[in-house]
DRENLUM-216870 format. One record per residue (C-alpha): residue in one letter; x, y, z. Coordinates in steps of 0.05 Angstrom, whole numbers, padded with zeros to 5 digits, always signed. Layout:
% residues N
aXYZ
...
//
This chain:
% residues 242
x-02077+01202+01734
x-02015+01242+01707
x-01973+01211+01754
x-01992+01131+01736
x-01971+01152+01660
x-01915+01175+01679
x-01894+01114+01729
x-01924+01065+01664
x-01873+01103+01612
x-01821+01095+01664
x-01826+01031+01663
x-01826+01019+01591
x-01768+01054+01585
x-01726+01017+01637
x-01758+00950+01606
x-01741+00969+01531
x-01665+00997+01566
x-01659+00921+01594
x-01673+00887+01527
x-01634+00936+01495
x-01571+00919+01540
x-01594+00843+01530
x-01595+00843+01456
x-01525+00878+01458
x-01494+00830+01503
x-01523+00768+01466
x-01469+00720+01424
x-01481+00704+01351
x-01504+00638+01339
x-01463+00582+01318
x-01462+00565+01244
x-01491+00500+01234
x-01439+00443+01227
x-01431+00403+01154
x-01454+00337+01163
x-01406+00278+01135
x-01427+00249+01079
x-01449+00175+01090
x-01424+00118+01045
x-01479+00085+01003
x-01504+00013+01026
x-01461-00016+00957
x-01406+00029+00978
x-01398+00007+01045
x-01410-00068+01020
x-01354-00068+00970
x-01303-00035+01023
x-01322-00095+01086
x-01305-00138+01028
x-01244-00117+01010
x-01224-00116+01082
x-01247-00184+01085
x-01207-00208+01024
x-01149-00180+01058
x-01159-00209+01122
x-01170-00275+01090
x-01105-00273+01047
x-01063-00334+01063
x-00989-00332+01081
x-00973-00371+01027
x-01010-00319+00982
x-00974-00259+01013
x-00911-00291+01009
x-00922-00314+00935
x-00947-00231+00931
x-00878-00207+00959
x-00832-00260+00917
x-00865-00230+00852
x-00854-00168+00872
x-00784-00176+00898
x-00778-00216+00822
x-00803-00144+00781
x-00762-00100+00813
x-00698-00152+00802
x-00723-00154+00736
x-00727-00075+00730
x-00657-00070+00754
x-00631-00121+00713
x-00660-00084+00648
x-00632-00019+00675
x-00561-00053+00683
x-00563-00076+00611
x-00593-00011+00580
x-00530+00018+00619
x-00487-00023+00588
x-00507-00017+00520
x-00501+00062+00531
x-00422+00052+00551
x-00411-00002+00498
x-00437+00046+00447
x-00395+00105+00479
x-00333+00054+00474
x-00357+00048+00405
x-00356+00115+00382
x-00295+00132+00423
x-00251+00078+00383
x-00278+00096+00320
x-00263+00166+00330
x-00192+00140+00358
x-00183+00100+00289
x-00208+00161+00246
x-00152+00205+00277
x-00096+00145+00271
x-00119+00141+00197
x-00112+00229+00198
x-00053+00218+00223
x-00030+00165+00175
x-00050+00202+00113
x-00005+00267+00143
x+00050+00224+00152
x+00045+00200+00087
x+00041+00263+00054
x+00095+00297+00098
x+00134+00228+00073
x+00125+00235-00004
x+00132+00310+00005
x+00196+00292+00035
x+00221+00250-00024
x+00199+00290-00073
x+00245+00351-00043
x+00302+00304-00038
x+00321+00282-00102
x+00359+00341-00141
x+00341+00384-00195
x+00372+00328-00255
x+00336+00267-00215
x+00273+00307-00228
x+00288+00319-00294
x+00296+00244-00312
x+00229+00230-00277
x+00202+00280-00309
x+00227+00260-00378
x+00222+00187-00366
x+00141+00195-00350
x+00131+00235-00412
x+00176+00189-00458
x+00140+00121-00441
x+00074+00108-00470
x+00054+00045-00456
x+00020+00031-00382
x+00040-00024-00336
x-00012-00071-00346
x-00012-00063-00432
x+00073-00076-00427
x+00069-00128-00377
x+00015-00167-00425
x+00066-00151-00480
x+00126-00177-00444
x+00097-00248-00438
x+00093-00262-00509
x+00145-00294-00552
x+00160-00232-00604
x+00178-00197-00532
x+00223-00250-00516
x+00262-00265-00573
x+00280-00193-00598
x+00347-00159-00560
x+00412-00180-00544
x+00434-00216-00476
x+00502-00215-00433
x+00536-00286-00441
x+00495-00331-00387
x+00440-00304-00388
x+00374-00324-00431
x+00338-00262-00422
x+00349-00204-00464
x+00365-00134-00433
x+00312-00101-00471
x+00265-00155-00433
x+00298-00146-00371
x+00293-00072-00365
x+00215-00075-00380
x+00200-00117-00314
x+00238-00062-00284
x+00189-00004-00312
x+00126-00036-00294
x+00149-00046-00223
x+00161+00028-00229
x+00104+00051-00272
x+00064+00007-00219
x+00088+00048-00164
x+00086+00116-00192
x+00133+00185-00206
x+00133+00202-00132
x+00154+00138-00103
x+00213+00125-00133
x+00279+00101-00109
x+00353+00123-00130
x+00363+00055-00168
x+00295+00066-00203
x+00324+00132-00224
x+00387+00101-00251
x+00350+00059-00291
x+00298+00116-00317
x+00372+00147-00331
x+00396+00084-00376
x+00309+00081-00409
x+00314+00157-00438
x+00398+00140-00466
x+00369+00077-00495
x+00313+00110-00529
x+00347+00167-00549
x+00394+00112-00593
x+00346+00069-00616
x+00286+00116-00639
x+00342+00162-00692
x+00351+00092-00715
x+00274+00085-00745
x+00291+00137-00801
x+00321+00080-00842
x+00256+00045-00842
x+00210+00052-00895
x+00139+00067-00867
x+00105-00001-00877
x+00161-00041-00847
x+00154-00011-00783
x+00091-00047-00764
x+00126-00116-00755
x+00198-00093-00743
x+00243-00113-00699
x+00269-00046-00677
x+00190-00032-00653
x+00183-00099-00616
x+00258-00074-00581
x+00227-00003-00563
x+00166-00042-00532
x+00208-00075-00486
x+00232-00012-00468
x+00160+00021-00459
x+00148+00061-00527
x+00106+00033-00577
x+00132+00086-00641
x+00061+00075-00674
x+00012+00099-00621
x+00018+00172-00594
x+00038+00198-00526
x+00112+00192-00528
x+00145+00255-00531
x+00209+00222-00554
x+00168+00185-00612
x+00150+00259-00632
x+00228+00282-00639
//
């Protein structure tokens, strides 16, 4: 009896070893694959007809598909060209506008450097008489112009034989041109002359004292002195003053 027990756990043992050993030896199962996803009955009815619609395409419909496209992208260059050139004729633009604002820089140097230049070249008695000359005359170049054109202008002053203008009228052209032009642009014969205005005034205003007061108005000796650029009756003239 003791020994069948025995021989029966035996047994169990080795059988319960075996499965053991099995178990151990056994792979893992394989996951399960993902199955695809199927198209819908619409979906796959919309894609055979597409395919079909291709298949079907004429060649006169796939040509007439490549000639428009071939026609955009000429179309897309050609709008690329012109926005290129526009960008370099707008950098050409700037670039000679900038050229013309440094020319004009340039211009208004020189011309500074120029009347800087004349103004150091005439001597210490040229500057004088402009100086004088400026401050002596009181009439502007447009107010003794518009006087020199009437007849009181014309028919006061004396004139060398020959000639029917008078020298008082004569020299007043002469001081608009250079009233016109201004103190800093003045020549050497415009400086003569500035020389011969202040002598000439000098003369002619000592001679006023012999007026009375109320002649003066419609004298001759004020209509001479306007030729010459002083009117005696308005203020500004520092000669008029002495």
């Amino acid at each position: 009896m003791s020994t069948r027990r025995s021989s029966r756990a035996a047994s169990k043992a080795v059988n319960y070893n075996d499965d053991k050993e099995v178990d151990e030896t056994a792979t893992a199962p394989e996951p399960p694959k993902r199955r695809q996803r199927s198209q819908s009955p619409a979906q796959q009815k919309k894609k055979a007809a597409a395919a079909e619609r291709e298949r079907e395409r004429s060649p006169a419909q796939q040509k007439e598909e490549e000639e428009e496209h071939k026609s955009s992208t000429k179309a897309d260059h050609e709008e690329k060209k012109e926005v290129a050139a526009e960008h370099e004729e707008q950098k050409t633009s700037e670039k000679q506008l900038e050229q013309q604002s440094q020319q004009e820089e340039k211009s208004a140097e020189s011309k500074e450097t120029s009347d800087s230049s004349s103004k150091s070249q005439h001597s210490a008695e040229d500057q004088d008489i402009i100086d004088r000359f400026w401050d002596e005359v009181n009439m502007d170049a447009d107010e003794l112009d518009e006087w020199l054109q009437t007849d009181e202008s014309k028919q006061v002053g004396w004139s060398h034989d020959g000639e029917g203008e008078s020298v008082g009228h004569k020299s007043g052209r002469t001081i608009v041109q250079i009233l016109r032009k201004g103190k800093d642009n003045v020549t050497d014969d415009e400086i003569a002359h500035m020389r011969k205005v202040h002598s000439y005034l000098a003369r002619h205003m000592a001679q006023g004292h012999r007026l009375k007061p109320e002649n003066v108005e419609d004298s001759k000796w004020r209509k001479s002195l306007k030729n010459w650029g002083v009117d005696p009756v308005e203020g500004g003239s520092s000669i008029a003053k002495s």
